[in-house]
N, C-alpha and C positions, 0 to 999 in steps of 0.2 A: 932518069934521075939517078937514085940506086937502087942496087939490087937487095932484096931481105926485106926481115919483117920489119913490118911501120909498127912503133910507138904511139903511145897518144903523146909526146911532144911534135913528132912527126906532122900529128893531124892538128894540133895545136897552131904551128907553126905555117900548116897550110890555110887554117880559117885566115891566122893574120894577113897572109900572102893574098887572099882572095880578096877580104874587106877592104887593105888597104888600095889594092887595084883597083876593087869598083869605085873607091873616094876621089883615087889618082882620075879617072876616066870619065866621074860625071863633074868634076871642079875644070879639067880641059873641055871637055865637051860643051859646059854651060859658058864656057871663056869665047869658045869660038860661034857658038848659035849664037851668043846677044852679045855681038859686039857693043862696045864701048868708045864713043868719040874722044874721050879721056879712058887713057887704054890703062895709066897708074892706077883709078880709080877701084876697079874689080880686084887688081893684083892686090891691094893692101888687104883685103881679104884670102885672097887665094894661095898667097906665099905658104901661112902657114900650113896650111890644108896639105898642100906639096909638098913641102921638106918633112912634114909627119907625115907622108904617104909613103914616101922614100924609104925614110927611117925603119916604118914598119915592113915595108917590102924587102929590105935589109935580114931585118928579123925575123922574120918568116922563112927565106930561103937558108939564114943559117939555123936555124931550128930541124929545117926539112934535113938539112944535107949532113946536121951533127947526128940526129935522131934513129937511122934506121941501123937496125942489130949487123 
């Protein structure tokens, strides 16, 4: 990643980075275990969950990468 000292926005930016992956990971997960014979149905819920998992994983990694001294 880089080199030098972490900040706590650093480690800030990494809780987001972590949370939002584990969100991203069990909203696909639970997608693919229980499939759905109406496959729209789940998605109307899951969209959002994903575009804010995105977002925060976004924010996380530019946090990490602005952060270290």
């Amino acid at each position: 990643m880089s080199k030098g000292e972490r900040t706590w926005v650093f480690w800030v930016g990494l809780i987001l980075f972590g949370l939002a992956s584990v969100a991203l990971f069990g909203i696909l997960w639970f997608l693919l275990v229980f499939p759905s014979p109406y496959w729209y149905e789940p998605m109307k819920v899951a969209v959002p969950v994903i575009v804010g998992s995105l977002v925060f994983l976004a924010i996380g990694l530019y946090m990490m990468k602005s952060s270290a001294k």
